[in-house]
N, C-alpha and C positions, 0 to 999 in steps of 0.2 A: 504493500500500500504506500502511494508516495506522499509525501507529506511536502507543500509548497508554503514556505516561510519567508518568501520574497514579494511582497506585495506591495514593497515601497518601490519595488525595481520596477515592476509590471503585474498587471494583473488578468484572468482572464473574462474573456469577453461574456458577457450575462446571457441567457437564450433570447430573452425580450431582445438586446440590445442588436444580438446575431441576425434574428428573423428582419427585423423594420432593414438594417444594412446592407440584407441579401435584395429585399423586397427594392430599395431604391438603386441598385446596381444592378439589379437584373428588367425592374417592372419601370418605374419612375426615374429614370435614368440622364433625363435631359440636363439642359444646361442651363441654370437657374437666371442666366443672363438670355435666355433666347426669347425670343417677343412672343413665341409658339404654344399653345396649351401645355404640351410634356414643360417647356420651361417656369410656364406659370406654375404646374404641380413641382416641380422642381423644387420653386422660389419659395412655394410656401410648408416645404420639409423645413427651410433654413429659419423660417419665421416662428417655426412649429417650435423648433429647438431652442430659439431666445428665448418667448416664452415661460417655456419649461423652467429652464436658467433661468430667468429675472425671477419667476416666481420662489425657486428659490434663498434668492436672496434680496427678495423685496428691493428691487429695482426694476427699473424700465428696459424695454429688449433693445432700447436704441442704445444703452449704456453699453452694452454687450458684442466684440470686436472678435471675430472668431480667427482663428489663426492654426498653424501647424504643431502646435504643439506648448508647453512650458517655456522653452528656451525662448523661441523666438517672442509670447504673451511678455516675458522678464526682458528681452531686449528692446522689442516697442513701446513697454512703458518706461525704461532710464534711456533710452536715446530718445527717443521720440519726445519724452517731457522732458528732457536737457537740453535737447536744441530748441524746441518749441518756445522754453521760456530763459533760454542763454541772458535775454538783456536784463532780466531779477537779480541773477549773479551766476555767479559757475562754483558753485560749490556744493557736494552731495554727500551724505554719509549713511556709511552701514555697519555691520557687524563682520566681528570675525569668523564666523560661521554659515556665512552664505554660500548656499550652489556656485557652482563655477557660472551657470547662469545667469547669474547677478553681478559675481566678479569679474568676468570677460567682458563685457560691458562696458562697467567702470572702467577698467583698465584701457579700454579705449576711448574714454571720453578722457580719461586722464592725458594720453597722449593727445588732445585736441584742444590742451589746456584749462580742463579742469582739475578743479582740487577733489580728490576725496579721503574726509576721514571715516579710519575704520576704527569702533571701539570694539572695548572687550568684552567678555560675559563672564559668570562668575562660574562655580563648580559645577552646577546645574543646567549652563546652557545661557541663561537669562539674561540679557541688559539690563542696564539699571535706567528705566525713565528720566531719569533727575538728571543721572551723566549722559545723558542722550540733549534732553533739555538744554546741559552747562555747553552741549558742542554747537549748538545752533546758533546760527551768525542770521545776520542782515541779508546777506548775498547767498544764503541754502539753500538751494530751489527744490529739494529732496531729500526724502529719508527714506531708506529701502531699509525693512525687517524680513525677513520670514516668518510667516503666519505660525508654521511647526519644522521644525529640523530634519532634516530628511535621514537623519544618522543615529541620533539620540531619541527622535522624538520631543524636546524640550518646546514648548507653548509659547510664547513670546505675548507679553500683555499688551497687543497693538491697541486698543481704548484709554489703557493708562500713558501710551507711548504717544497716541496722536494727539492728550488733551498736553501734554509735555511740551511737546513740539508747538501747536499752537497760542501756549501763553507765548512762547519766545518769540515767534514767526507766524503769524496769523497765512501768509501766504506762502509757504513750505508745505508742497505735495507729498504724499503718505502711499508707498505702494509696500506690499505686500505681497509675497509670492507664498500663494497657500496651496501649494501643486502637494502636500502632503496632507495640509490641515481641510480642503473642500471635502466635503461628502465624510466628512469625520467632526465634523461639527457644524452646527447653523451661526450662520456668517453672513450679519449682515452691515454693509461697507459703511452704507450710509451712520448706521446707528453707532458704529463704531472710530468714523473717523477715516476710514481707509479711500481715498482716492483713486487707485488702480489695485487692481487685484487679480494673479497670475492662476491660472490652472489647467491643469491638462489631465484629459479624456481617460490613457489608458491608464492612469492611477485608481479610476474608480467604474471599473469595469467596462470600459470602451475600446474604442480601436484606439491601434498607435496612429501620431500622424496626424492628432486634432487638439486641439487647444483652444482657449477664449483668455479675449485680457476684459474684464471690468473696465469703462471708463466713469467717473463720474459727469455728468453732465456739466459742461463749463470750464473741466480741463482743456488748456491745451495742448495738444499733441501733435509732431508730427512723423509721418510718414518715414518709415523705411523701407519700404518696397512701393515698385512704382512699375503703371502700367497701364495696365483698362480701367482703372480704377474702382475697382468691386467695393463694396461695404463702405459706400461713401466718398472712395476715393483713402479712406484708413488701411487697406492692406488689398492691393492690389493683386490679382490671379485669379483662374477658377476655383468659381467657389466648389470646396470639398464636401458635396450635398449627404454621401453616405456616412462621410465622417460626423459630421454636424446634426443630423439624422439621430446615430447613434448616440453622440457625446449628450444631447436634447436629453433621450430614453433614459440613457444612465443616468444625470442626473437628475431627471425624477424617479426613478430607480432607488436613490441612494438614499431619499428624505420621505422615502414610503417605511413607516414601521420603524422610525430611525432610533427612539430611547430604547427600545428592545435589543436592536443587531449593535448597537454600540455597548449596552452591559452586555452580553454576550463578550466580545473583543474585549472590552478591557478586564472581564474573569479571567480568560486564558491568559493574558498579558498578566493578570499579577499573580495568577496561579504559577507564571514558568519562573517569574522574581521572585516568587516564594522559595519555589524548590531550589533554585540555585545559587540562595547566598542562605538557605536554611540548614544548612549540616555543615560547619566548619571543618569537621573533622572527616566527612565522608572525601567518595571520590572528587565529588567538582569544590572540593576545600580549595581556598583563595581565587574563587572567581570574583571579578567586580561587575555589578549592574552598573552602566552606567545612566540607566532610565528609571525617572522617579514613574513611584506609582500615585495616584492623584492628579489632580486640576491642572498641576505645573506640566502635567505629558500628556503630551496627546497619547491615544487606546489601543495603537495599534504598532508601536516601534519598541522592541527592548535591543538595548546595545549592551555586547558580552564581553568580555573582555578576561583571557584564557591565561594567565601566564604561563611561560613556557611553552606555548602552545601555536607556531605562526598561522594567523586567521587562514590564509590560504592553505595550507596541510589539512586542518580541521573543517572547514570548506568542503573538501575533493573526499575526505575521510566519511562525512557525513550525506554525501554526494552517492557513495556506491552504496548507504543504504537505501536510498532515494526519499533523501529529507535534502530539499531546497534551501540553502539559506544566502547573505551574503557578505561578502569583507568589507563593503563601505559601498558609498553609492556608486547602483550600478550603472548611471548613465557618465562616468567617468574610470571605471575599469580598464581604458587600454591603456590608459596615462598614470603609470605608476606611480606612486606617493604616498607620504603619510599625507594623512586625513588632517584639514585645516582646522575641523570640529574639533575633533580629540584634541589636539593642539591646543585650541580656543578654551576648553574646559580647565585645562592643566591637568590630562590625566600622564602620568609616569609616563617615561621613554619606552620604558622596556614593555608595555602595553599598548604602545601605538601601532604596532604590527600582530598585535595577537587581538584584536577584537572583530565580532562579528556581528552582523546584524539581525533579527529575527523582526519580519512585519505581517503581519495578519491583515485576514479580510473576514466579513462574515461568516464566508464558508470554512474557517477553520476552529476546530471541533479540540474538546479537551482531550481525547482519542489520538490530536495530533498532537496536542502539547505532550504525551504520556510517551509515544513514540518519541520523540524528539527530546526527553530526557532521559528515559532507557541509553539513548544512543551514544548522550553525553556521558551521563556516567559509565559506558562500557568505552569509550573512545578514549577519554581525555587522559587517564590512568593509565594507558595502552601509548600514546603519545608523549607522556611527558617523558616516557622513559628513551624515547628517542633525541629526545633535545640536544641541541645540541655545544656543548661545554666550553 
């Protein structure tokens, strides 16, 4: 029985979400820009899916900017709102613990001559509001958080972080990349202060390959892709009707029945933190959580941390019994490195290569939590003996 513990990597696609997908690739197929009936049934799959999404988060479907995915949602809103409103000032700040999503970006607006600072977080993950507030200047035209960490899991208090930012700078834009925290909590921008807001489809049972950025009504933005100019002239190409279709489904999908399938998740989540900092003395003695359990984590990330044990060994070890898990995020796997998070926390050196990540979805069962620490404790004891001296 395989057991899949990677569900901040990817997840798999829902049956509702499969059937509508197939249905507008095979039946409804047109081109949502064509003047033609198939494109008018096209057009209004894409409308179907705002919608869906604003209802969500109690906003309007015009707020809602559909894109390919996370990365590109996290790069049209820090380029797109930094050159948009350049003449405010050039100055933007984030955390130490952002996606490469967020920091690729930066780093190229830096090189276009902006400034950016980046603060820290404490053991837990967490910014501090206040030091967030003391970095905000005259000339910040942005604060990029992450809604949830995509490594730890750690929450980030974006309502105490946007009223922060606002005593100091009333016109200081609020984005948020909550490509781990949507469909994992009710989010809504407006009540909480957030500006833009990043997410992508196949975190929460969609296709790969779709995404939405949030805009608030009155931001300005501009364009990084340019062309026929689709959705306003905001992100130009054909529109991705089965993706958008699907990403619509899933999230209303994910807020059907939501206090139920979320205690579900976060039982397994703290049933597996139970067992594996519960026996000091047994086999998985000196493992560290590095995910709280409570309001400061999101329900669905625990981060492992093995000593003696390289993530990657234990990874491919846990692999042949076919329990999923993985060494860090996996939309940066081919690009070796210690993990900027773990860093950002201050957890020990000799841990920054032995932690793993374990993320859940609804469909995973205490059945897999029970396999998945059989496996541990027959693994890691077996492992440590091979370390090497």
């Amino acid at each position: 029985m395989a057991v899949y513990f990677d569900n901040s990597a990817t997840t798999r696609v829902s049956e509702r979400v499969m059937q509508l997908v197939v249905k507008t690739m095979r039946e409804d197929y047109g081109n949502p820009s064509a003047k033609h009936r198939m494109g008018v049934d096209a057009e209004r799959y894409v409308k179907d899916a705002a919608g869906k999404i604003a209802k969500t988060l109690k906003c309007s479907p015009k707020e809602i900017i559909f894109t390919s995915g996370g990365t590109e949602s996290d790069n049209l809103a820090l380029i797109g709102a930094a050159m948009a409103n350049k003449r405010k000032g050039k100055h933007l700040i984030t955390t130490s613990i952002e996606h490469p999503a967020v920091y690729q970006p930066l780093l190229f607006l830096e090189s276009m001559g902006y400034e950016v600072t980046v603060l820290p977080v404490d053991a837990a993950g967490h910014v501090d509001p206040e030091e967030l507030k003391d970095a905000v200047r005259p000339d910040t035209v942005l604060v990029s958080v992450m809604y949830v960490n995509n490594e730890t899991g750690a929450k980030e208090p974006l309502p105490e972080i946007a009223r922060a930012v606002r005593e100091k700078n009333p016109g200081t834009l609020i984005h948020a990349d909550a490509i781990q925290g949507y469909g994992k909590y009710r989010i809504y921008p407006a009540r909480e202060g957030i500006d833009m807001l990043s997410v992508s489809g196949h975190k929460l049972h969609a296709p790969k390959g779709v995404g939405f950025l949030y805009v608030r009504e009155g931001v300005k933005l501009s364009p990084i892709l340019f062309g026929g100019g689709q959705q306003g002239g905001m992100r130009s190409g054909t529109i991705n009707v089965p993706g958008i279709a699907g990403m619509g489904e899933a999230a209303a999908e994910a807020y059907e029945d939501f206090d139920r399938k979320i205690a579900e998740i976060t039982a397994v989540k703290d049933y597996l933190i139970d067992e594996l900092t519960g026996d000091p003395e047994g086999p998985l003695s000196g493992i560290t959580v590095n995910s709280e359990k409570g309001s400061g984590s999101a329900p669905h990330i625990v981060s492992i941390s093995v000593p003696s044990v390289r993530a990657e060994v234990l990874l491919h070890a846990l692999e042949d019994r076919q329990i999923y898990v993985s060494s860090g995020s996996a939309c940066s796997t081919h690009h070796p490195g210690i993990s900027g998070t773990l860093k950002g926390i201050g957890l020990p050196e000799e841990l920054l290569d032995a932690t793993i990540r374990v993320s859940l979805c609804e469909e995973n069962t205490m059945q897999d939590a029970e396999l998945f620490l059989t496996a541990m404790r027959e693994l890691v004891p077996m492992l440590r003996k091979y370390t090497r001296r």
